[in-house]
N, C-alpha and C positions, 0 to 999 in steps of 0.2 A: 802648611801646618794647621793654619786654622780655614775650614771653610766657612762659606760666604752664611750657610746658618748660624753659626759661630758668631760673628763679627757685627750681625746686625743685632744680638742677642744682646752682647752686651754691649754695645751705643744705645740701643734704643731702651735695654733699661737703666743708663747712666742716665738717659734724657730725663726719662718718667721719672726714676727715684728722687732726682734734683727737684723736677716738679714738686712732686708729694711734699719734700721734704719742704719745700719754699710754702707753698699755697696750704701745708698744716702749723707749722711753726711759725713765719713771718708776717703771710698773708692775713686780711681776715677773711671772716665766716663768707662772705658775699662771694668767695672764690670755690665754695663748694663743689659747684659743679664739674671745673675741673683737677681735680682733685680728686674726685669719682670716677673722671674720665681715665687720670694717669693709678690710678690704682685699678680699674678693670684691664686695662691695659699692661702691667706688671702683673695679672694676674694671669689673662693670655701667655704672656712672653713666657710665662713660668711653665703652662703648661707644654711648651711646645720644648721646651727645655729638657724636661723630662724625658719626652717620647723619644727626643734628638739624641738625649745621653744613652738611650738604650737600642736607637734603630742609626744613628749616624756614623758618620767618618771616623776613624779612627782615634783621634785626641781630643774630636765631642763626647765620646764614649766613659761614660762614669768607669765601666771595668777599666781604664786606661789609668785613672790617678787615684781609683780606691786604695791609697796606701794603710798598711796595719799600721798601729800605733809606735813601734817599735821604727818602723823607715822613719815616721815623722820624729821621732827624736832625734837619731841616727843623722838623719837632715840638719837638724838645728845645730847639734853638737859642731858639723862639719863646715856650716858656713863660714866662719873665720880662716880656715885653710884652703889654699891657693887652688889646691888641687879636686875640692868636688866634683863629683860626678854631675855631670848637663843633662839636665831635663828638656826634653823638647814638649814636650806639654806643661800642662800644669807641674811645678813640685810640689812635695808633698805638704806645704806651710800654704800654697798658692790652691789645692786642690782643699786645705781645711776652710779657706773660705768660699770656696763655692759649693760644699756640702752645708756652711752655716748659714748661706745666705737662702737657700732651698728650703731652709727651719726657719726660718726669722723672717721672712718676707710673708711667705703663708699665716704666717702666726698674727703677723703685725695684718695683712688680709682681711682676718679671719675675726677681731677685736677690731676692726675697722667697721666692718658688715654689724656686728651687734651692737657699738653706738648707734650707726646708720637707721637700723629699726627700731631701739628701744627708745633714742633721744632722738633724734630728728625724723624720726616716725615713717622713714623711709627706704625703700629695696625690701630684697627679697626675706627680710625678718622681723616688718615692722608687726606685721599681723600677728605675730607671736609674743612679741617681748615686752613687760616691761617697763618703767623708766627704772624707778627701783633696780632692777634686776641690770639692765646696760648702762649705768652709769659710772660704777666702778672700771668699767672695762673704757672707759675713755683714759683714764689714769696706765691701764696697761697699756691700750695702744700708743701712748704717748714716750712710757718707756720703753717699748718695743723700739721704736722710731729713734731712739736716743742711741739705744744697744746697735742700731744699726750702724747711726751717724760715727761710732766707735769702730765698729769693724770698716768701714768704710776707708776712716784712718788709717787703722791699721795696716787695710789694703795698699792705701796709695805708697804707705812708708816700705812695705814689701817690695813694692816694683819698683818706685827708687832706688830702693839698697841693692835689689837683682839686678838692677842694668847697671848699678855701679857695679858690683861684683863680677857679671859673667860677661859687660862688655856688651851688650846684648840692649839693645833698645824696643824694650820689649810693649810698650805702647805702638809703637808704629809697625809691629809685627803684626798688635792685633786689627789694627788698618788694612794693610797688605793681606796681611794671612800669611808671610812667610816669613822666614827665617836664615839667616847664614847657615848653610849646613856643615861645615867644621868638622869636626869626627864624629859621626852621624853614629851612634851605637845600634848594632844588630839586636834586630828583635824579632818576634816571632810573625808572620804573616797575618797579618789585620783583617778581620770582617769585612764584608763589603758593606756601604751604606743603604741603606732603604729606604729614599725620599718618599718614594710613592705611596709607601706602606707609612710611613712617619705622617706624611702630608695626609693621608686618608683618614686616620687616626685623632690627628689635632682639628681637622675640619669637623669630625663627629662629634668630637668632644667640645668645641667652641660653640656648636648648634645646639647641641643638648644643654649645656649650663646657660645659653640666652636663652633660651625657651623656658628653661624651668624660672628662671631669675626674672623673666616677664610675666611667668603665670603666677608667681609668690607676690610680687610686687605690687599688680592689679586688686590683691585682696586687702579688705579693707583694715587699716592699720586699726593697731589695739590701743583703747584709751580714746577714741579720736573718733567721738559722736558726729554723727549724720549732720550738716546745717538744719536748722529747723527757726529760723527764723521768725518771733513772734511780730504780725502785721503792727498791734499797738506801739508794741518797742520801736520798729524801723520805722513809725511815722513821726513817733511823739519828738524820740531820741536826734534820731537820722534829718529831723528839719535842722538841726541846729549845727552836727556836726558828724564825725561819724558814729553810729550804732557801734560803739564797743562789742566786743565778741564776749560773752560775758565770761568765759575762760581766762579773762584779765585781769581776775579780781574775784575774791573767797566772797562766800554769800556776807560775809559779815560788813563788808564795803559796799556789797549792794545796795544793805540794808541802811546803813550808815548814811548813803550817797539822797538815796529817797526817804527820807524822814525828814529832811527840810530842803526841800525842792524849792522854794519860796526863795531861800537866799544861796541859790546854786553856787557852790564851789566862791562865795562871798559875791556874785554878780547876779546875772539874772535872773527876774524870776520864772522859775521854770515850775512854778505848779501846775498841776493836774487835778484831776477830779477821784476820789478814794476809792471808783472802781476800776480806772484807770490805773493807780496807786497799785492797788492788789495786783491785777493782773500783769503788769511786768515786774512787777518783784516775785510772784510766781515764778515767771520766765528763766530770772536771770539767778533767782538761788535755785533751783534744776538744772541748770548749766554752767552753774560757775566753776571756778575753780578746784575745786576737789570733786568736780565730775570730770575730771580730765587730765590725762597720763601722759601732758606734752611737755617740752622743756620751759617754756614761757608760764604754762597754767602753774607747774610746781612753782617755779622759783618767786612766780609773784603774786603766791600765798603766801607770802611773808612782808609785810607791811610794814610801813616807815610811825612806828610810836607817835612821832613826832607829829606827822601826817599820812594819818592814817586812812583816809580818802583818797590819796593821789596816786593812780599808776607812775607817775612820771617822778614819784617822789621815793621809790624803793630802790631799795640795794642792788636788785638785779637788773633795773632800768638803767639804772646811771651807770652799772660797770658796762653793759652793751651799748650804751651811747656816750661813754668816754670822749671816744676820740673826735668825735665831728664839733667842728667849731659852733659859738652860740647864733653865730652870722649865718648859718645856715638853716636853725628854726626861726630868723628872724628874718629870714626871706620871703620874695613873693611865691615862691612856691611851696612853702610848708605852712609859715605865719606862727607858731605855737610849737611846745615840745608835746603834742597830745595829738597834732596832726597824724598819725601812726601809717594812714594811706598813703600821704605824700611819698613815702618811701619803701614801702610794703605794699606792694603789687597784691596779695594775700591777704589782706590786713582783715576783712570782712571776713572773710573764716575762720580768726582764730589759728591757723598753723603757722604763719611767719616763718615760712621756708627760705635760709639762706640763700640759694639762689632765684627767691623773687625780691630782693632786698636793691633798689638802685635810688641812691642817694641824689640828690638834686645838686 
């Protein structure tokens, strides 16, 4: 009944979607990577899926359970009666969701890839987008994922209620690939399958979209200036602790920060000489925060009233360092909540990409 491309289609995108669905919902951010991994992956499977429904076996074959509208009611109407007619493929309630998951997988894809570039400044669309513009689209991808997590449901409650129904244990068919054959109903002589041609096809195709996804990827993200490192900054700043990126903080906290240097942040004195003064406040109001289109530079242009000098002290700091106990800025490996290296492998650039993110 089902062949062996068939059966590995959909294990292994039960595996990945569980993935996704754990390491976007449950996980945190630090799980990025895979996460990208099981969604490139779901997006492979997707494609071979297609080619499979138009060049494979006969009950891979989309022509095989494209039911009109009218069978699938017809279907629905007849389930409570003893006597339905047996599908040996999908029926036609079984075949509406793998024509919905064909829309909805791509979709959710697709609003995957444009946070990817506009907010986390990465793949093949950061060079184009953005934050502004891909920000909304985390909100869809989020209820895409939701919409899934529903049809999903739905699914399982189908193949429950069919194997009660037809007697028919139809998980372990999709293991097997086979089926009791019972009154096997005549039907018209089936296509031959076309691996070679199918296989030929998803190879091309797999090649092309990692080529172009690598040559997109390589260009330089949008919003997301060159390092340009001022010498006085990384000596003055950098003896003491680390050179803030200065994307950390609105020029108005630069300013704020270096106006009395003398009683730095209430401790030491950290004066300088007034042309020293000038030239890293150059620096860091030219590259602060509102010269830059990252998820960190937005959100923490928005400063705490209260304290309004402290990175550590804003809304968007403390909701991403929630969950980590105090006992771990109070260790020998961090010492401070300002330490940002300890844990951001990236920290000096200014990007704080989830996946350089390892907690002590």
């Amino acid at each position: 009944m089902w062949d062996i491309g068939v059966r590995l289609f959909h294990w292994l995108l039960v595996a990945t979607v569980a993935i996704s669905l754990a390491t976007g919902f449950f996980w945190p951010w630090t799980w990025l990577r895979l996460h990208l991994i099981a969604g490139g992956t779901i997006a492979a499977l997707l494609g071979f899926r297609i080619v499979w429904g138009l060049l494979g076996t006969e009950h891979a074959r989309f022509a095989s359970f494209a039911y009109p509208p009218r069978a699938v009611l017809l279907h629905v109407r007849g389930l409570a009666r003893p006597g339905e007619a047996r599908h040996l493929g999908h029926n036609p309630l079984g075949a509406l969701m793998v024509f919905g998951m064909l829309l909805v997988l791509p979709a959710i894809l697709v609003a995957g890839l444009v946070v990817l570039g506009g907010v986390v400044k990465q793949g093949p669309l950061a060079a184009f987008l953005r934050f502004r513009v891909a920000w909304p689209w985390l909100g869809i991808h989020q209820a895409l994922a939701v919409l899934l997590l529903v049809m999903i449901g739905g699914h399982l409650l189908g193949v429950i209620g069919e194997t009660w129904r037809s007697r028919e244990n139809l998980v372990w068919a999709m293991v097997t690939g086979r089926k009791p054959a019972g009154n096997v109903p005549a039907g018209a002589v089936a296509p031959a399958a076309r691996p070679l041609l199918a296989g030929a096809i998803v190879a091309i195709l797999l090649a092309s979209a990692g080529a172009a996804i690598a040559g997109l990827a390589a260009l330089p993200a949008r919003g997301v200036p060159p390092a340009q490192p001022d010498p006085a900054y990384a000596v003055q700043c950098g003896a003491c602790h680390l050179a803030y990126p200065p994307s950390l903080a609105p020029a108005a906290t630069w300013s704020g920060i270096l106006r009395d240097l003398k009683h730095h942040f209430g401790g030491t004195d950290a004066s300088l000489t007034p042309d020293l003064v000038a030239e890293i406040g150059a620096y860091l109001r030219a590259n602060s925060a509102e010269h830059w289109d990252t998820l960190p530079a937005r959100m923490l242009r928005i400063t705490n009233p209260a304290e309004p000098l402290r990175i550590t002290a804003t809304r968007f700091w403390r909701r991403m360092h929630r969950g980590i106990p105090d006992a771990v800025f109070a260790s020998q490996q961090v010492g401070r909540r300002g330490a940002c290296e300890a844990c951001h492998r990236d920290a000096a650039s200014g990007r704080f990409a989830p996946q350089a993110i390892e907690v002590p």
